[in-house]
C-alpha positions in Angstrom: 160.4 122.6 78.3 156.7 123.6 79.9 154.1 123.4 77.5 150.9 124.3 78.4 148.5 122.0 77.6 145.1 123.4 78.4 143.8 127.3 78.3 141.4 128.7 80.6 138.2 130.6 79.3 139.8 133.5 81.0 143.3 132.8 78.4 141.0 131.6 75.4 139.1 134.8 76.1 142.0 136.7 75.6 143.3 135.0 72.4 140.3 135.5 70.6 139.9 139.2 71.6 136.3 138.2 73.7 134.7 138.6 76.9 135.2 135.6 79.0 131.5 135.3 79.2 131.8 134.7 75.3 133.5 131.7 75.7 131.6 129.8 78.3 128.6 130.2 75.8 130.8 128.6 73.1 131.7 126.2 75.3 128.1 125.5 76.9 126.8 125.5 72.8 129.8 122.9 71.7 131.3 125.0 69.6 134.5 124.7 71.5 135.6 121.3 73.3 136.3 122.1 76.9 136.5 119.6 80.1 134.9 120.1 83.7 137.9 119.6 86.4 135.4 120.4 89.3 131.7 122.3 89.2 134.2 125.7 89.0 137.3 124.6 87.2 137.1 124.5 83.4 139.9 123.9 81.5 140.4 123.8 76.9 142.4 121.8 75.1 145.3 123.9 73.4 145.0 121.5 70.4 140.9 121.7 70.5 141.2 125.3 70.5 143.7 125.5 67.6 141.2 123.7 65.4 138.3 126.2 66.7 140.6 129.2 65.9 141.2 127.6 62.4 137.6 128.0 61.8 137.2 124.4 61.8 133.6 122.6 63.5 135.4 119.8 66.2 134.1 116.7 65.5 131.3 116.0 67.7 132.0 111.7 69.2 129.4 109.7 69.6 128.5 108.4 73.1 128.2 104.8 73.4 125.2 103.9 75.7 125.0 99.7 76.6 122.2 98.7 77.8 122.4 96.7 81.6 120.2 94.7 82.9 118.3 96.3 85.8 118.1 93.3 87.8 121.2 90.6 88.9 120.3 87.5 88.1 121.5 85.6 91.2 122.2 81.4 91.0 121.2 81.8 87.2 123.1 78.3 85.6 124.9 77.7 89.2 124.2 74.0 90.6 124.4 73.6 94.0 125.1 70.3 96.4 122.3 68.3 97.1 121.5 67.7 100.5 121.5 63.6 101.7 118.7 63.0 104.0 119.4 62.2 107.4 
């Protein structure tokens, strides 16, 4: 059983009866979910397209930024031998 599990614009393009350019400006807009293999390969989820052929907006996920310090704080709480004098 091979189930395909991601389109190509070139395949979505053809399912929704439009020019392949079409889609990449979807795709560049958000309007339809798509992941960057490589700087040329672009690949849809079959699922995320279903919903975008349904009419349906995909539910933009929020990106969670943390904050990192910019510098490492070396030693910071460490204790380290004293030396005896000699």
């Amino acid at each position: 059983m091979n189930v395909e599990r991601y389109l190509t614009p070139a395949e979505a393009a053809a399912e929704l009866r439009v020019s392949t350019d079409t889609v990449l400006r979807l795709i560049a807009s958000g309007d339809l979910p798509a992941l960057r293999v490589s700087p040329r390969i672009i690949r849809i989820p079959v699922p995320a397209f279903a919903v975008f052929q349904a009419g349906r907006r995909p539910t933009r996920r929020a990106v969670v930024r943390r904050k990192r310090p910019t510098e490492t704080a070396f030693g910071v709480g460490e204790r380290t031998a004293e030396r005896q004098p000699a």
